[in-house]
C-alpha positions as CSV (number, residue, x, y, z in Angstrom):
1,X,11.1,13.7,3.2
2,X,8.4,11.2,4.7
3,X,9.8,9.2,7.9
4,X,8.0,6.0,8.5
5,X,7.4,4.5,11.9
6,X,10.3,2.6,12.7
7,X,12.6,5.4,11.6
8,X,10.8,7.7,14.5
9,X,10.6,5.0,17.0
10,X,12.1,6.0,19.8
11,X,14.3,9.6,20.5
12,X,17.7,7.9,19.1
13,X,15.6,7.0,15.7
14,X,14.3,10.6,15.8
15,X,17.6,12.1,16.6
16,X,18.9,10.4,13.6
17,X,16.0,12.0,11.3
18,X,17.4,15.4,12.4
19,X,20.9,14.6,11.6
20,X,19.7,13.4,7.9
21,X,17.9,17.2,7.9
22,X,21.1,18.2,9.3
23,X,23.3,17.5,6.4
24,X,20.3,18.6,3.5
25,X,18.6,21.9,4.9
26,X,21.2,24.2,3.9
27,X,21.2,22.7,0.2
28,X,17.2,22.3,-0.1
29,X,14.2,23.6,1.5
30,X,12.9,20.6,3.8
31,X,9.3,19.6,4.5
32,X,9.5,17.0,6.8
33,X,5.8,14.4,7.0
34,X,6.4,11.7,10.3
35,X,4.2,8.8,10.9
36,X,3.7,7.6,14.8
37,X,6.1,6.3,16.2
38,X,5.9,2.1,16.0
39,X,3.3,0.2,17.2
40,X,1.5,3.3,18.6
41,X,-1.0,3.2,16.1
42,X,-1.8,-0.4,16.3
43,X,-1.6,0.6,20.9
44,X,-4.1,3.4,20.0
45,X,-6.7,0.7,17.7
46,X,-6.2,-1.5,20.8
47,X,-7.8,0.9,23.2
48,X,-10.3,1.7,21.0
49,X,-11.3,-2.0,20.9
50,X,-11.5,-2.5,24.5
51,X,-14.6,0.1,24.5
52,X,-16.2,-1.7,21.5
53,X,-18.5,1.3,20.4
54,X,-17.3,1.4,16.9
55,X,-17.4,5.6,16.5
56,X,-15.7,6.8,13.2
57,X,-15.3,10.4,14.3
58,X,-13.7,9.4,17.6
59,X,-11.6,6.5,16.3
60,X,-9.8,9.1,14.0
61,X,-9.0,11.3,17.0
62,X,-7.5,9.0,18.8
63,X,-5.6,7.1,16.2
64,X,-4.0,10.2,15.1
65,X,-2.9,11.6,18.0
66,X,0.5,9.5,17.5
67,X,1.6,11.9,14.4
68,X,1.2,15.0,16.9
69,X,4.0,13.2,19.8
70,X,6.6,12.6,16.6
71,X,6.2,15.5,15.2
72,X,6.1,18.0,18.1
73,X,9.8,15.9,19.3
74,X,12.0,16.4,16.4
75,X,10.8,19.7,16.0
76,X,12.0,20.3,20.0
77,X,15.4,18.5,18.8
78,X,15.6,20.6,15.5
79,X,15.1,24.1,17.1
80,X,17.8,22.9,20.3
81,X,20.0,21.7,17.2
82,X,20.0,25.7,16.1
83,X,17.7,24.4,12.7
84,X,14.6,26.7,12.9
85,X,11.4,24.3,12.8
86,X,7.5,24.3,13.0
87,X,5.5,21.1,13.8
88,X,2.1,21.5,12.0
89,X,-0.8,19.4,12.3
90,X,-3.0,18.5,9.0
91,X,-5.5,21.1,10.3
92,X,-2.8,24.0,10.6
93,X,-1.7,23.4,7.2
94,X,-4.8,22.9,6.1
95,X,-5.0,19.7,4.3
96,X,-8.8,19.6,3.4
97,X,-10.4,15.9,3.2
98,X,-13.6,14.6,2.5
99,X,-16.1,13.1,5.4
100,X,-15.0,9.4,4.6
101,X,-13.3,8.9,8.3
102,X,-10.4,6.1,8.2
103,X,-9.9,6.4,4.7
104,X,-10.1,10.1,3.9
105,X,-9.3,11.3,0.5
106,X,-7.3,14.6,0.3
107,X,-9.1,17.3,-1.4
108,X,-7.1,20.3,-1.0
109,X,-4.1,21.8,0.3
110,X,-3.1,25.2,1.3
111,X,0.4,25.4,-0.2
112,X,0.4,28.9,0.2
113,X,0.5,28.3,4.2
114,X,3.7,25.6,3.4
115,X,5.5,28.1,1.9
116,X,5.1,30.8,4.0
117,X,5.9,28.5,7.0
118,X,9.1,27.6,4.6
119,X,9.8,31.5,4.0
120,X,9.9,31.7,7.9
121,X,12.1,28.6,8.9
122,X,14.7,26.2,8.0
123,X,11.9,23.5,8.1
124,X,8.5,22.4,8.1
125,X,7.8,19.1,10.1
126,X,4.5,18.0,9.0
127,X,2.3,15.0,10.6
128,X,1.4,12.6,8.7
129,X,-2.1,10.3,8.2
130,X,-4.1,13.1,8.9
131,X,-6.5,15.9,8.1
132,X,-9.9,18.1,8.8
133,X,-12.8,17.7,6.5
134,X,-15.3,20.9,5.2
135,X,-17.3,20.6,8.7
136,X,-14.0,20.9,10.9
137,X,-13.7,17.3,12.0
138,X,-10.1,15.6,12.4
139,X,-9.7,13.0,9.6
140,X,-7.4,10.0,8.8
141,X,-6.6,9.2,5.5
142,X,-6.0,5.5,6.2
143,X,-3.5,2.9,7.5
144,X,0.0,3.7,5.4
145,X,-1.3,6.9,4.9
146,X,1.5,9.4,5.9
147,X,3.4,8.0,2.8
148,X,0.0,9.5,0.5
149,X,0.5,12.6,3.1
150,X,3.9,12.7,1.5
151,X,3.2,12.4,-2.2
152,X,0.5,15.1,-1.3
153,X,2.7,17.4,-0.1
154,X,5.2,17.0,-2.6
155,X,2.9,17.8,-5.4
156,X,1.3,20.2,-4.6
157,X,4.4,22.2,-3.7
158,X,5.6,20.9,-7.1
159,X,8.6,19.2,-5.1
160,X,11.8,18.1,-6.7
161,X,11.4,14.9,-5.5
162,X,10.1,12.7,-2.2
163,X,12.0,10.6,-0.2
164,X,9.9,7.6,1.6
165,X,12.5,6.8,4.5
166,X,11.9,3.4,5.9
167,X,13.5,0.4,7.4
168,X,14.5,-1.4,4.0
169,X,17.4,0.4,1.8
170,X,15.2,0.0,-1.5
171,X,12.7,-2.2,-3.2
172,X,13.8,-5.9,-3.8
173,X,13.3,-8.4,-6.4
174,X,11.7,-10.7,-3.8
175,X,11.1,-10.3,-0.1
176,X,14.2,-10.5,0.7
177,X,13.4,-12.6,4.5
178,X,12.4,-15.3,2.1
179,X,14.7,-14.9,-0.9
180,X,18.0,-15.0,0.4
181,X,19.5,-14.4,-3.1
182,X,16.8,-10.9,-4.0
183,X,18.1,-8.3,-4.9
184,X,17.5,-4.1,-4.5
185,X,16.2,-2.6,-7.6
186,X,17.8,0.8,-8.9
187,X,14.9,2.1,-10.6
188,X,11.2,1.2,-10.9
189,X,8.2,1.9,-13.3
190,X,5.1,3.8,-11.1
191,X,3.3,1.1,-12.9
192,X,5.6,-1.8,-11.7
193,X,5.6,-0.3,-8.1
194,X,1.5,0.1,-8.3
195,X,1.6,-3.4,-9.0
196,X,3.6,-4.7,-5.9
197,X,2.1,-2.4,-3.6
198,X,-1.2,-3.8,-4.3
199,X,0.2,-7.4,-4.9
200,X,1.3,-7.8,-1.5
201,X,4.7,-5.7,-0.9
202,X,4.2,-3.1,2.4
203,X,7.3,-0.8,1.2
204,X,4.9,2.2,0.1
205,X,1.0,2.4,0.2
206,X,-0.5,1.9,-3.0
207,X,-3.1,5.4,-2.9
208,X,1.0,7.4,-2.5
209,X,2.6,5.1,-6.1
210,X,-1.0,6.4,-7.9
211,X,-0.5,10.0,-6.8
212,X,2.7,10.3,-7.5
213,X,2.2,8.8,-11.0
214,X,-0.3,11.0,-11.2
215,X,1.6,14.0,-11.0
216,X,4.6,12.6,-12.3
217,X,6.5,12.9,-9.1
218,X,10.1,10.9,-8.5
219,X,9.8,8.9,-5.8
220,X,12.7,7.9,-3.6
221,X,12.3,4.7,-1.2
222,X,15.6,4.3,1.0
223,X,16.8,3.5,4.8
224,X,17.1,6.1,7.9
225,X,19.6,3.9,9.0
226,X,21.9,3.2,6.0
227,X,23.4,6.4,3.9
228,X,23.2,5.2,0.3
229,X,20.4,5.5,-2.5
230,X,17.5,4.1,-2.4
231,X,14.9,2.8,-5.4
232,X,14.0,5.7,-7.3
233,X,10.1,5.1,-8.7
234,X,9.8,6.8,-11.7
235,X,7.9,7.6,-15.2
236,X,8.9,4.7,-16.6
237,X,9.7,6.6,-19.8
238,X,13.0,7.3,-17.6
239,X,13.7,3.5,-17.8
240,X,16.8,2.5,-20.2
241,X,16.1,-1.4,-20.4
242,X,12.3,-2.6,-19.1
243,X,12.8,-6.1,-17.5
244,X,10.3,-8.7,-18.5
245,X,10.5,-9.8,-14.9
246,X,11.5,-7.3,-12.4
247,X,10.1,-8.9,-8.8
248,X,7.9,-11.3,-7.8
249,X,5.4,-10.6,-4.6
250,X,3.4,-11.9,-3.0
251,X,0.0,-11.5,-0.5
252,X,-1.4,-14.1,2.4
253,X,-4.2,-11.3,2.9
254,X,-6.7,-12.9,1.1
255,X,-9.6,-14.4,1.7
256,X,-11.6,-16.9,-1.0
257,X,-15.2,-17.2,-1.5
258,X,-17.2,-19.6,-3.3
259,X,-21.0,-19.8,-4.1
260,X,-21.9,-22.6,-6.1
261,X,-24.9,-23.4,-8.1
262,X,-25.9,-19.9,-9.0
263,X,-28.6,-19.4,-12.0
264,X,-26.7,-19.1,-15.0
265,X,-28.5,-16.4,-16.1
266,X,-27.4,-11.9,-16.7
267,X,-27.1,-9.9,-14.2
268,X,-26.3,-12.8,-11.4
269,X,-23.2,-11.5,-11.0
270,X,-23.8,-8.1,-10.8
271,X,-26.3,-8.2,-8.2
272,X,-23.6,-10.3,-6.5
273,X,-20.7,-7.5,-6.5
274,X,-23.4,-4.8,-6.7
275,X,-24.0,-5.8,-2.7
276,X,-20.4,-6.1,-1.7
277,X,-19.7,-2.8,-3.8
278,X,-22.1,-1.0,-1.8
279,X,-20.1,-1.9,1.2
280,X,-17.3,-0.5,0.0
281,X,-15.6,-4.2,-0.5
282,X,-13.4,-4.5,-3.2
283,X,-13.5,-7.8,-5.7
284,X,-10.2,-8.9,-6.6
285,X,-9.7,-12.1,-8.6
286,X,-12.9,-13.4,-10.3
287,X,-13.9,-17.0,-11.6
288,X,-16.6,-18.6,-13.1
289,X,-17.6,-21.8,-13.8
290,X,-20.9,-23.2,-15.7
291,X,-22.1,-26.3,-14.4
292,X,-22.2,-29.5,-16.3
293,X,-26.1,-29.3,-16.1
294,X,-25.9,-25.9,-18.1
295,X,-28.5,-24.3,-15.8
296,X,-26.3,-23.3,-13.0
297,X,-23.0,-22.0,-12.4
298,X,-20.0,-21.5,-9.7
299,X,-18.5,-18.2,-8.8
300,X,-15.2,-17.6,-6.7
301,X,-13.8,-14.3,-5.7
302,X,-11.1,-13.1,-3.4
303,X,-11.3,-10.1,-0.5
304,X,-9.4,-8.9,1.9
305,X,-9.1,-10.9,5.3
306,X,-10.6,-8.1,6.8
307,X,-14.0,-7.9,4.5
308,X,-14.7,-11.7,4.5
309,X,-16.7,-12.1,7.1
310,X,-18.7,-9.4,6.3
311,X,-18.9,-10.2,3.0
312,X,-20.2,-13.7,4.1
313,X,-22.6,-12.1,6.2
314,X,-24.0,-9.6,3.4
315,X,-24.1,-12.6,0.9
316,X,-26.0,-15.0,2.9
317,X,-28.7,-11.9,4.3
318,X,-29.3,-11.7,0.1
319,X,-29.6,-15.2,-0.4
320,X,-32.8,-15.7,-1.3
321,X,-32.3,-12.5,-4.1
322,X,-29.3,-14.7,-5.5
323,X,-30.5,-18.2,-5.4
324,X,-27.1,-19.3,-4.7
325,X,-27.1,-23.7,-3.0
326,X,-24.0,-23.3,-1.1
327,X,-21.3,-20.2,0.2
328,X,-17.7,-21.5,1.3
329,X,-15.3,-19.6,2.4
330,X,-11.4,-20.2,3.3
331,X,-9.1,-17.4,4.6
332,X,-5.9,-20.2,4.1
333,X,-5.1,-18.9,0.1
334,X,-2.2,-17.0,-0.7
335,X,-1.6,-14.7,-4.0
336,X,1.4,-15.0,-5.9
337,X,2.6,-12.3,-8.8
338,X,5.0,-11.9,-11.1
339,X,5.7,-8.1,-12.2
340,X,7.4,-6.7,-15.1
341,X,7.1,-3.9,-17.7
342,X,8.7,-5.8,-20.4
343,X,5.9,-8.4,-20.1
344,X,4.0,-6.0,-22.8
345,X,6.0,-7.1,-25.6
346,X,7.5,-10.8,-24.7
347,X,5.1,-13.8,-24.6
348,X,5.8,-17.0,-22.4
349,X,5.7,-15.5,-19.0
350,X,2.7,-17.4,-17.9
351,X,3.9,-20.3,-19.7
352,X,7.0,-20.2,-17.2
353,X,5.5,-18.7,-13.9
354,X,2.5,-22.3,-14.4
355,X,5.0,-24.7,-15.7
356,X,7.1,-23.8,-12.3
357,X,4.6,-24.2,-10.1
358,X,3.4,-27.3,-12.0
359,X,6.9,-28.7,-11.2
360,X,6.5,-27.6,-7.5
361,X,3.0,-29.7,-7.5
362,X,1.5,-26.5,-6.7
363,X,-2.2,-25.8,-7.7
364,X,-4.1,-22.9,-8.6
365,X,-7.0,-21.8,-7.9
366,X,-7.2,-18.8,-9.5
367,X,-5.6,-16.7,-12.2
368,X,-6.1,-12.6,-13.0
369,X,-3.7,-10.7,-15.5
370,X,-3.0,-7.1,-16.3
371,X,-0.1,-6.2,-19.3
372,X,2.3,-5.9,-16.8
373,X,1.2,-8.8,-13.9
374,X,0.3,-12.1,-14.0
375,X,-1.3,-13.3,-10.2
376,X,-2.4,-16.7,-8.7
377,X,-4.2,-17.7,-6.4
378,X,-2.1,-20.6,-4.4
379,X,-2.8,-22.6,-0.8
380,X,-1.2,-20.3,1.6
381,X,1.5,-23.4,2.8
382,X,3.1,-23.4,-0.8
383,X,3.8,-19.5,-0.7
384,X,7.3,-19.6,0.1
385,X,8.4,-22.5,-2.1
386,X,6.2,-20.8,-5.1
387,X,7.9,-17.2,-4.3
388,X,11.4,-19.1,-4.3
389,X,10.7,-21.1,-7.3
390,X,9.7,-18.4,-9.7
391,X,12.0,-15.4,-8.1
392,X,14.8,-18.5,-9.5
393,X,13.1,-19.2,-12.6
394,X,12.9,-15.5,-14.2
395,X,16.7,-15.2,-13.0
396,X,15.8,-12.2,-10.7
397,X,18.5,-13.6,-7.7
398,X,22.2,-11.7,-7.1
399,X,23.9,-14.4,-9.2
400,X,22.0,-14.1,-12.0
């Protein structure tokens, strides 16, 4: 069981976790993965700002020191609660990362330590987000990352399941504070839930829906607060009838960037994303245009909010390698998808998804596909009436 940060918020939210492990310890054998409590990670990147010494090593120190306040409580209200509990840090356990700090990837994990921990209590209370790498250093495995602590954990202990507690009772058709009429979805594909993690929808992180497909693991995403099933993400083998449409998402962090009259010539472009890629920037959405003059051509990409400015800076140090004549940027686009196994074997879905925002005078600016997702690239201003408009227009609403 993973608890995210609003369900450890304060000591009500954490007494409430125990009282969940209350009513399953006796029928299972509980490892427990908390995230900070919320808002202290974001408190902890705040201070770390004010020094402005930018210090990978010392910035995962500090911002995982929330995991170790949450996990050391609800063990303290387990053991008074007569349920024998160990709080374990990610270098007790240990869970063995690489050196990339703020983004670790998980190499290794001593399961034999879990299950002698498990052998010697009721429960193991694990904190999430964090690790040691080969040289000893404390590691974080990114922002979202106690959910990829989770799926970890699970796996490697060859779990029955994982349950992702959060503050939403399931995964929706549509976000559901902008579709009134979205609706929670019983079961998912990994594939389908892959696609709206990285499309925009914060319910789990997207490295935690890989892993677990990975290793074939049900997933269960459900409330702290609310006693009833959750989604359950599965193989999606597991799924009786495959929705062309099953939920439409959506993503404002995006950034757009333009550099017109390039040569139009090999290897252009990959000198282009070769300098980003270096960076560790990741290319999302892609077009090209040739000029009328035949000799030249346009490029437009999307990044991450986050990675445009740098991204900006990187292009226009290497401008005189690309020959671009002009680098725009706007940060003011929005992405809109459309997610569905069933898309693999019905056509018109496009059709639909541009003839609706045709309707809605909506323009795009971009367009990338996979077999099961169809995205867009929209002005950010249109992205609730384009969310609205196709969540209506696939027939994904309550009603329908």
């Amino acid at each position: 069981m993973k608890f995210g940060g609003t369900s450890v918020a304060n000591i009500n939210r954490i007494k409430n976790v125990a009282s969940i492990i209350n009513k399953n310890y006796k029928k299972y054998k509980l490892v427990i993965v908390l995230s900070a409590m919320a808002g202290v990670t974001n408190d902890l990147q705040k201070l770390i700002d004010q020094i402005d010494y930018p210090s990978s090593k010392e910035n995962d120190l500090v911002l995982t020191s929330g995991e170790q306040v949450t996990v050391g409580l609800l063990s303290m209200i387990l053991n008074k609660m007569k349920i024998k509990s160990i709080p374990l840090l990610g270098w007790q356990v240990p869970i063995i990362t690489d050196s990339s700090h703020e983004k670790a990837k998980i190499l290794n994990i001593n399961k034999d330590n879990i299950l002698k921990y498990l052998d010697e209590n009721d429960v193991v209370v694990l904190a999430g987000f964090q690790g040691i790498n080969t040289e000893g250093k404390i590691t974080s495995i990114g922002r979202g990352g106690s959910d990829t602590t989770a799926v970890a954990i699970a796996s490697s202990l060859n779990a029955e399941r994982c349950d992702i507690f959060t503050d939403v009772d399931g995964v929706y058709s549509g976000d559901p504070t902008i579709v009134k009429s979205a609706k929670k979805i019983d079961k998912f594909s990994y594939e389908e839930m892959l696609e709206m993690s990285s499309m925009g929808a914060k319910v789990l992180h997207t490295r935690s829906v890989e892993l677990a497909m990975k290793n074939n693991l049900t997933l269960q995403v459900l409330s702290s607060l609310i006693n009833q099933e959750g989604t359950f993400i599965v193989n999606e083998k597991k799924l009786i009838e495959k929705e062309v449409v099953s939920g439409v998402s959506y993503s404002k962090d995006e950034s757009k960037i333009t550099i017109s009259g390039i040569p139009d010539k090999p290897g252009i472009a990959a000198k282009i994303f070769r300098i980003l890629s270096r960076n560790n920037i990741n290319i999302d959405m892609i077009v090209q245009n040739i000029s009328q003059d035949g000799i030249s051509a346009n490029l437009t990409f999307t990044v991450l909010n986050k990675d445009m400015k740098i991204s900006k800076n990187l292009l226009e140090k290497n401008s005189e390698g690309i020959l671009y004549k002009q680098l725009s940027t706007n940060s003011e686009v929005a992405k809109i998808s459309v997610i569905g196994m069933g898309m693999m074997s019905q056509s018109g879905v496009a059709e639909k998804m541009f003839q609706t925002l045709a309707d809605q005078k909506i323009n795009i600016l971009a367009i990338s596909t996979s077999e099961i997702k169809i995205s867009v690239l929209i002005e950010e201003k249109y992205t609730n009436n384009a969310v609205n408009s196709l969540h209506s227009a696939y027939r994904l609403g309550i009603n329908n």
